[in-house]
N, C-alpha and C positions, 0 to 999 in steps of 0.2 A: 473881481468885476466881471460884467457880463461877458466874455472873449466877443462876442460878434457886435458889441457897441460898448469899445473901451473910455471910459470917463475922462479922457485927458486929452490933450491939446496932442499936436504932430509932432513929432520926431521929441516926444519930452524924456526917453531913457536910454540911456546908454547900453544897457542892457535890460531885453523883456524875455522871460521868462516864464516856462511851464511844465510844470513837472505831473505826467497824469492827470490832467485838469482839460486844459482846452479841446484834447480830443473829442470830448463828450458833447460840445456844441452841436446842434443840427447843421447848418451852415459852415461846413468848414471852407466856402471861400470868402465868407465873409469872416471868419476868422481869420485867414493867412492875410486876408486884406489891414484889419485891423492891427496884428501883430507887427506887420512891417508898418503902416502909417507910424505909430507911437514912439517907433524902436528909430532913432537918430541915425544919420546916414555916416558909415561906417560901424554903426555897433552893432550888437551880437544879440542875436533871436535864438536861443538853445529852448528845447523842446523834450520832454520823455514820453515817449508813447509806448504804448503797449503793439507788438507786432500780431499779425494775424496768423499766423506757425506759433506762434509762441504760447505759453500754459492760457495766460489768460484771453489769447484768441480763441482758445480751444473752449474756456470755461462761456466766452457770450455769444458761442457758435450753439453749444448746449442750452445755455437759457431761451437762444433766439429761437431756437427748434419749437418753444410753446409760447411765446410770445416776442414779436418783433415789431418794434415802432415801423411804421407804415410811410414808406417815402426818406425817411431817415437813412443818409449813408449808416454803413458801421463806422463807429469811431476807432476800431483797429485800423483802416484804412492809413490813419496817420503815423502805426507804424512800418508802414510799406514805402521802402524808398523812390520809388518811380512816383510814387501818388505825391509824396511831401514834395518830390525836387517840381513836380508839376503846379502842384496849391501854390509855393513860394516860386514861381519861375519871375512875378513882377516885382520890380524894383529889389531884387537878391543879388550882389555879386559873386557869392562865392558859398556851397553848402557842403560840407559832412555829414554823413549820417554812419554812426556807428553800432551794431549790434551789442549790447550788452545784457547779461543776466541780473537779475533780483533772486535773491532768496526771500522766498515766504515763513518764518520760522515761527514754529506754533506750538507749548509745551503739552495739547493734545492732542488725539486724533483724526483724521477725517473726519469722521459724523459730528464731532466737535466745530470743527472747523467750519463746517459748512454750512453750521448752524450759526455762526460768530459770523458768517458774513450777510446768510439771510438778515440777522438785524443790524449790522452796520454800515454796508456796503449796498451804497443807494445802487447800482441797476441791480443786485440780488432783492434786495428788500424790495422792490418797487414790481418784480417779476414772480415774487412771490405772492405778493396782496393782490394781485390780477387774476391768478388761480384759484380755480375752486379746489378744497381739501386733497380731493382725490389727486389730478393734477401736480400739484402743491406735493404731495408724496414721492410721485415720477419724477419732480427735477429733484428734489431733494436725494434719492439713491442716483439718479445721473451723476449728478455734483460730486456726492461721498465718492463714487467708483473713479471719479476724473481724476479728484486730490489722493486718492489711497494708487492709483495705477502710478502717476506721476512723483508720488511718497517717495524721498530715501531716506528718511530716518529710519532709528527701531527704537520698540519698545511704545508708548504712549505719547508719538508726537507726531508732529507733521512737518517735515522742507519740502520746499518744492521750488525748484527753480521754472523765472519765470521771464522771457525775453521779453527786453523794449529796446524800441530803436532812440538811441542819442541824436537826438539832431543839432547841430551847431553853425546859422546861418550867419552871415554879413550882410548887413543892407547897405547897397548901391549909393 
């Protein structure tokens, strides 16, 4: 559902949840707002965000270098713990936020790689179709040189660890 206009009635779940998803909202206070409306008083608002130090903060600091939605926070913002504990500060009793890594595992290589996300991974695809050819070349050797610096496999593949912040809230 929309995060900044969730389809349901107050306090209808006991637990709401998001995993890499609502960050992406423009409005992230009318997303914390939403999230605690729906989420029942005492249940559990757990969240995974992507951190702004982390690989894939690094990877939409690179895309934003050639294009940056205009007036839009970053959506890494929500995995920065001062920013989350401040979005959920209304009607929250009690928040954790935890650092944890993701492995990205990929049985090819960078230039591979970055081409798998170009067409599947909507703000790559969507920062690609904005650029013209040339452009569109520049992020693409960015991108390759980010996943190949950040690489610890060998041989023809690609790991990359990549931090988000756990967040694990109580509504009030």
């Amino acid at each position: 559902a929309d995060a900044e206009a969730l389809p349901f009635e107050d306090a209808s779940f006991d637990v709401v949840a998001s995993l890499i998803g609502a960050m992406f909202a423009p409005r992230p206070d009318r997303v914390a707002a939403e999230l605690t409306r729906v989420c029942r008083p005492g249940g559990t608002i757990a969240m995974a965000n992507w951190t702004p130090a982390g690989f894939v903060g690094q990877m939409f600091k690179t895309i934003a270098r050639h294009i940056a939605p205009p007036g839009m926070p970053s959506p890494v913002l929500w995995g920065d713990e001062p920013t989350v504990r401040e979005r959920l500060r209304n009607g929250i009793a009690q928040i954790e936020c935890t650092p944890r890594d993701y492995r990205f595992s990929y049985p090819f290589g960078p230039e591979a790689v970055v081409e798998f996300f170009r067409v599947n991974y909507g703000p790559a695809t969507r920062a690609f179709a904005a650029l013209e050819p040339a452009e569109q070349d520049v992020l693409r050797r960015e991108l390759t040189v980010l996943w190949a610096d950040h690489n610890v496999a060998t041989g023809d593949a690609t790991e990359v660890d990549a931090e988000y912040l756990e967040v694990v809230a109580i509504r009030g």
